[in-house]
C-alpha positions in Angstrom: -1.4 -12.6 31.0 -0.9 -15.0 27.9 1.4 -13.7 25.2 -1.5 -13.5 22.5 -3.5 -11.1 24.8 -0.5 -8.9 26.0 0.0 -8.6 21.7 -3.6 -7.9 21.9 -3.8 -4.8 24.3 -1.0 -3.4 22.5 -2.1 -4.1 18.6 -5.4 -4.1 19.3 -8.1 -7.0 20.3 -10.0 -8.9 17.9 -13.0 -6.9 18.3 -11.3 -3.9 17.7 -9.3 -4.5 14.6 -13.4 -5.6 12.8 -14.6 -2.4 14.0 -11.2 -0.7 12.4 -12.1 -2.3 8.8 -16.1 -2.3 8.6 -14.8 1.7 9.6 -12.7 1.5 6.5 -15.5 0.2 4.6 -18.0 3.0 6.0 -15.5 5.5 5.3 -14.8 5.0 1.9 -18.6 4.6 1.4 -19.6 8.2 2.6 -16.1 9.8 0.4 -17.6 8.3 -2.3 -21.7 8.9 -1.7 -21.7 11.5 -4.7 -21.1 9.2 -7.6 -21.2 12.6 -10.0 -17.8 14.0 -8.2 -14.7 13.2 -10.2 -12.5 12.0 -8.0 -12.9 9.1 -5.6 -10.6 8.3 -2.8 -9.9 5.2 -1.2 -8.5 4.6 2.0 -5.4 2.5 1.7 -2.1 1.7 3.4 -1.7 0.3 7.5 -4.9 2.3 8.1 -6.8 0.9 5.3 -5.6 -2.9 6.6 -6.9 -2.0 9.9 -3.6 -1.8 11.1 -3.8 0.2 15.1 0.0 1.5 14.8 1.3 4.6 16.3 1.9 7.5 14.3 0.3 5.7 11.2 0.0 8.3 8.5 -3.3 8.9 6.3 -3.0 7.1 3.1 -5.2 7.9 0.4 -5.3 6.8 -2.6 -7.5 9.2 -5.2 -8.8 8.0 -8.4 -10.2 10.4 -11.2 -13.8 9.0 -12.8 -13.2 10.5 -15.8 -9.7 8.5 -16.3 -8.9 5.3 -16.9 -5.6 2.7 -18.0 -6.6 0.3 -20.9 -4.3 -2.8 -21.7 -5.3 -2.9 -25.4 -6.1 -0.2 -27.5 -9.1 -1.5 -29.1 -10.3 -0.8 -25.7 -9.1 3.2 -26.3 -12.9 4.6 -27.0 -12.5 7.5 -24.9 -10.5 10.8 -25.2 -8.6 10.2 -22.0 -7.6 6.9 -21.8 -4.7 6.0 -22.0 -2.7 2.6 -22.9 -0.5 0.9 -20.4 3.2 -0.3 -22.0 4.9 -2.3 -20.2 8.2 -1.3 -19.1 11.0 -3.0 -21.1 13.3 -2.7 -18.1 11.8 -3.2 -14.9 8.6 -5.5 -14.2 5.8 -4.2 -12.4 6.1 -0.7 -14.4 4.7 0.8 -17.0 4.1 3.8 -19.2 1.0 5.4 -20.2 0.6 6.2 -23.8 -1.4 9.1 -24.7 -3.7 7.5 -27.2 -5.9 9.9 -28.4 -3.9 13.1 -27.6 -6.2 14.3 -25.1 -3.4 15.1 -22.5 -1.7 18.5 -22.0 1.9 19.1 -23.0 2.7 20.0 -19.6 1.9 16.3 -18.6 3.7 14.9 -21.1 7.1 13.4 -22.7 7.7 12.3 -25.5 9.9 9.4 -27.0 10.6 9.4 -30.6 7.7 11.7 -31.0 5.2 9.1 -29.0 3.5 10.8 -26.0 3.3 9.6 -22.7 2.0 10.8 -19.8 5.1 11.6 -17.5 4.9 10.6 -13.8 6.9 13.4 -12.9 5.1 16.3 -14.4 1.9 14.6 -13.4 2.9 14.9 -9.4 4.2 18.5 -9.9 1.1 19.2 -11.4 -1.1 17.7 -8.7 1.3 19.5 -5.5 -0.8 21.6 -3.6 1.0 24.4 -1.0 2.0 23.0 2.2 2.8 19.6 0.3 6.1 17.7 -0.7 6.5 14.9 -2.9 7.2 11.7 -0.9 7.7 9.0 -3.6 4.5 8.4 -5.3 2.6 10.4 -2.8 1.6 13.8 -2.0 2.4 14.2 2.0 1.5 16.5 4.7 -0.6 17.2 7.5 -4.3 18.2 8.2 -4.4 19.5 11.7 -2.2 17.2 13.8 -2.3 14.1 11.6 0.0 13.3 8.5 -1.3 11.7 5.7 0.2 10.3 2.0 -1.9 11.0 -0.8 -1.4 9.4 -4.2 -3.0 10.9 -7.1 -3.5 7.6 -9.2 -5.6 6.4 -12.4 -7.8 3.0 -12.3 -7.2 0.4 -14.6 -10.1 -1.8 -14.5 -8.3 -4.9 -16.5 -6.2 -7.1 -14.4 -2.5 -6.5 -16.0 -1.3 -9.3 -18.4 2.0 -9.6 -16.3 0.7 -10.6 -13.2 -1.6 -13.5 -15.1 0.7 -15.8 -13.1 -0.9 -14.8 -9.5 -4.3 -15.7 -10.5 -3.3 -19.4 -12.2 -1.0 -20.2 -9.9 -1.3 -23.7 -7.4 -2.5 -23.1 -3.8 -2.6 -26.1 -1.9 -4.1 -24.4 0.8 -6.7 -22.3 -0.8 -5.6 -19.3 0.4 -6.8 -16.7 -1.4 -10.0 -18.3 -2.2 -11.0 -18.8 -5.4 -14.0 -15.9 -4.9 -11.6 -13.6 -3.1 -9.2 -13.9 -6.5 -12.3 -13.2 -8.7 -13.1 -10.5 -7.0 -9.6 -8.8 -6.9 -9.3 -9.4 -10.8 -12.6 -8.0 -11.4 -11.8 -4.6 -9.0 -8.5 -4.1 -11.5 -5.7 -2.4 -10.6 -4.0 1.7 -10.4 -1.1 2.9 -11.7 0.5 5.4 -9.3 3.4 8.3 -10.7 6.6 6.6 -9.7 9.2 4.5 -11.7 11.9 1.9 -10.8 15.0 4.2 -10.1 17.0 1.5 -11.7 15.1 2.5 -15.0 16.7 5.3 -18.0 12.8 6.3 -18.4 12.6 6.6 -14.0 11.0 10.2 -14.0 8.3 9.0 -16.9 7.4 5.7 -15.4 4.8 4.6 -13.3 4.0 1.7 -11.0 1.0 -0.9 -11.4 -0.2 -0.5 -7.5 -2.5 -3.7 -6.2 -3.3 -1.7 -3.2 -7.2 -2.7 -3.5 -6.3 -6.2 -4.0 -3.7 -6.1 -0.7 -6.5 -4.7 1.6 -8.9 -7.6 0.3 -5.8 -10.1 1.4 -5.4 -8.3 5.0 -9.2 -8.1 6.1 -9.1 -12.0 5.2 -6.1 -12.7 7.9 -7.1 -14.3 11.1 -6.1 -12.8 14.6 -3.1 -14.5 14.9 -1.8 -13.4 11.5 -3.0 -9.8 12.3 -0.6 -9.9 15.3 2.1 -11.6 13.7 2.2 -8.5 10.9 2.6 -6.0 13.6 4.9 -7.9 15.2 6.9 -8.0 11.8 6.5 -3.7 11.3 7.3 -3.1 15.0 10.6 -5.3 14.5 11.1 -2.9 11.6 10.6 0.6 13.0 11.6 0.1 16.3 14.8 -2.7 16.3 15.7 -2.8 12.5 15.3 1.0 11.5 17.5 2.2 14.6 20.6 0.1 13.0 20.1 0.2 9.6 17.6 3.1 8.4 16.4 3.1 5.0 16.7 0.0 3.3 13.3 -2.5 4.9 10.1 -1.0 4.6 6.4 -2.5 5.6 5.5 -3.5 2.8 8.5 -6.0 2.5 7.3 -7.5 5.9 4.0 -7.7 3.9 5.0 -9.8 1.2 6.8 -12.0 3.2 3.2 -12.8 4.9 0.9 -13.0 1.5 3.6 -15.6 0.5 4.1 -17.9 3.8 -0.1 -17.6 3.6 -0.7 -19.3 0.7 2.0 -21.8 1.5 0.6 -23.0 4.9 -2.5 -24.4 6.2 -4.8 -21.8 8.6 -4.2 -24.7 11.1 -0.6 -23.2 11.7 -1.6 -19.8 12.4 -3.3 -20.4 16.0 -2.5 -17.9 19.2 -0.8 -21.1 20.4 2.0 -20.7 18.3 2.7 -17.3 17.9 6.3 -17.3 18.6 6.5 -20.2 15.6 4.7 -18.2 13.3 6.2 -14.7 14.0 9.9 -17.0 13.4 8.7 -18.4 10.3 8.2 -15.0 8.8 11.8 -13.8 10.2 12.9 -16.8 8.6 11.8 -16.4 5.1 12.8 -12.4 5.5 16.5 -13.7 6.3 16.8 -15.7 3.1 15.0 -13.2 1.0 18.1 -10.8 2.2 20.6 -13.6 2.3 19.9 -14.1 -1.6 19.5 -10.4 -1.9 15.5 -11.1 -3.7 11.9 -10.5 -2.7 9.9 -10.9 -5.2 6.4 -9.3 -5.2 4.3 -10.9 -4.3 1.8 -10.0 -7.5 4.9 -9.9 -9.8 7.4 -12.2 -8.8 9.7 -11.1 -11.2 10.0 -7.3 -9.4 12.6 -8.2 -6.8 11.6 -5.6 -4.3 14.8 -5.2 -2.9 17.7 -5.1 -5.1 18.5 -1.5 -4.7 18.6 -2.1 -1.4 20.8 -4.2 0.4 24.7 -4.3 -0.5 27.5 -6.0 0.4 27.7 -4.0 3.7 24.6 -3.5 4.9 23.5 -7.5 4.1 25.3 -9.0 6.8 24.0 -6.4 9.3 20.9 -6.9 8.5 21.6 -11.2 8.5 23.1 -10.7 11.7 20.0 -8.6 13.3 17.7 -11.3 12.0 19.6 -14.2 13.8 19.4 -12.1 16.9 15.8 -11.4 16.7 15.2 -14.6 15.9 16.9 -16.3 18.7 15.8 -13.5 21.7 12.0 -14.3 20.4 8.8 -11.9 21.2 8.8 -10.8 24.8 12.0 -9.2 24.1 11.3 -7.9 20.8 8.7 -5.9 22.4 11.0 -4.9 25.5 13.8 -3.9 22.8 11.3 -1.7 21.0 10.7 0.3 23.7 7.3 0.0 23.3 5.6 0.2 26.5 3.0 -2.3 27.8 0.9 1.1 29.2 -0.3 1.6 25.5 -2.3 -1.1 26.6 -4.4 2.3 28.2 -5.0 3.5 24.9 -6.9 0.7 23.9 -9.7 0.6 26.8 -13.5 0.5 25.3 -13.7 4.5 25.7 -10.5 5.4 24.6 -11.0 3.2 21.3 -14.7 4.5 21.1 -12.8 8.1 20.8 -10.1 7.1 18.2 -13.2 5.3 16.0 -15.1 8.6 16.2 -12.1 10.9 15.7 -10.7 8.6 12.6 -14.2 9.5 11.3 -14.4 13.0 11.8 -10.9 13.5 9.8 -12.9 11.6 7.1 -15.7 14.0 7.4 -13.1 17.6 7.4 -11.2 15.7 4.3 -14.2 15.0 2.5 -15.1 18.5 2.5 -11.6 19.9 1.7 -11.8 17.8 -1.3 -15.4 18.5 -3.1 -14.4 22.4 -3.7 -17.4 24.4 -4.0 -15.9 26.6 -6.8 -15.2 24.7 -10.1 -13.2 27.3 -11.3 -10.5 26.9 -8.3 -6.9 26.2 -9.6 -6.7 22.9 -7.5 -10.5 21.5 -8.2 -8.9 22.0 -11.8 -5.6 20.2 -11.1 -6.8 16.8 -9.4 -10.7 16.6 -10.4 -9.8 17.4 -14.0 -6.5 17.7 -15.2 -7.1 16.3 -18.3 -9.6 19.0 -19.6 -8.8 22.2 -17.6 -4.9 22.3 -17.0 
């Protein structure tokens, strides 16, 4: 068995990963087939990307209709929007200014008398029981599967700082220009968490391209599917054992969006795998080496400067060089990841998971569009602006 179809049985076949996102797609459809319910959720995260990984949690993303971010306020006609102000000290944040004064105190802080809409108070206000705060996210579990929610508000204007990303050159058209049209005109969220290197961290919140990252992943080809699982099993399973805390997915993300747009599709073939996946680790090392990734929307966020130090850098350098030289096959025997998952991806097996990822969108559907509109938690997330 070739290397590309041993990746295959254990990440999932071509075949497979479409079915995975048009299911994404028919999911979010039936969430959202009452366009009069207030909140809309949207499937986002490895799930979302129609990532096959074990133990991938449920990440929502849910988006009030009745609220929105403006970037100007001539665009402030309603009560509850809100105005989006850059953050002065960290790029890629913001704060949400209470235009109108159509917010809640409870939801708010003020600076020098000016009310914003705190990311904080806005997560305590959304927590439900049996939740904790993870981050931006609401987490838990509904029956036996964890899931991250983020309670987030749209902002239907592409955000001024990341102006860059649209104009930028790509000499091998990748994103096309319609797929870059099309992520500008779907906007972006802001979701409640700020840069903890920020005095204003607890008020802050995060411009989230989350839409616009699922666009980019259903575009990949096979081979770059593989290679990104090949980059998040590196993480969890080698990585994370020696150094816990500091890489996350969506680092291993980036580093694909940007080696994308930099090559032609002609380099990633099933072929060349092992050149591909060693191009990303590649990248990865010199993004640690000079201690900055930079976002991939917002070059100017370096993702990981709170994370690596003195310590730590050379660890992870070191890992990197050994990864690098040992190649795939024994990434994959390092992981511990057996080649029997390859079971759980038979034609029946992957019929079952289709139809049980489906059902869970059909109980959490119905969790969510509350009966009573007078229930305290109907109030909190379908209308916090009016009720609370």
């Amino acid at each position: 068995m070739d290397l590309s179809t041993r990746l295959s049985y254990l990440f999932g076949t071509e075949e497979y990963v479409t079915m995975r996102r048009q299911l994404v797609l028919l999911r979010e459809t039936f969430l959202n087939h009452n366009r009069e319910q207030k909140v809309h959720p949207i499937c986002s995260g490895s799930l979302g990307e129609g990532v096959a990984f074990p133990k991938s949690d449920d990440d929502l993303m849910f988006c009030p209709t009745d609220l929105r971010v403006v970037t100007t306020y001539r665009e402030a006609t309603e009560a509850p929007d809100v105005l989006m102000v850059p953050s002065e000290f960290s790029p890629g944040y913001c704060r949400l200014l209470d235009v109108r004064g159509s917010y809640p105190n409870h939801v708010l802080h003020s600076i020098n008398e000016i009310p914003f809409v705190s990311s904080s108070l806005w997560k305590q206000q959304s927590a439900r029981e049996g939740q904790y705060i993870h981050g931006p996210c609401h987490s838990g579990v509904i029956g036996s599967q964890e899931y991250d929610f983020a309670f987030c508000i749209p902002c239907y204007n592409w955000p001024d700082i990341a102006n860059n990303w649209v104009i930028r050159d790509r000499s091998y058209d990748w994103p096309t220009n319609e797929m870059i049209q099309n992520i500008v005109r779907n906007g972006c969220h802001v979701v409640p968490i700020g840069d903890p290197d920020s005095p204003c961290y607890e008020h802050e919140w995060r411009i989230s391209f989350s839409l616009a990252e699922r666009t980019l992943m259903h575009s990949f080809n096979h081979t770059q599917f593989l290679v990104y699982n090949l980059l998040r099993l590196t993480l969890k399973r080698v990585i994370e054992k020696g150094i816990p805390n500091v890489f996350c997915s969506y680092f291993m993300k980036t580093t694909l969006f940007y080696i994308a747009e930099k090559t032609s599709i002609q380099f990633w073939q099933l072929h060349d795998l092992e050149v591909c996946f060693k191009t990303c680790l590649s990248v990865l090392y010199d993004y640690v080496d000079n201690v900055y990734c930079p976002n991939y929307f917002i070059p100017e966020y370096n993702m990981i400067k709170r994370k690596i130090n003195h310590t730590n850098r050379h660890k992870i350098l070191d890992n990197l060089r050994v990864l690098h030289t040992k190649g795939i096959v024994d990434i994959i025997h390092l992981s511990g990841e057996s080649m029997c998952l390859s079971a759980t991806l038979s034609p029946i097996i992957m019929e079952w998971k289709l139809d049980r990822e489906f059902m869970f969108s059909y109980h959490l559907h119905f969790a969510y569009e509350l009966k009573n509109p007078f229930d305290p938690y109907h109030l909190t997330i379908c209308n916090i602006v009016r009720f609370i």
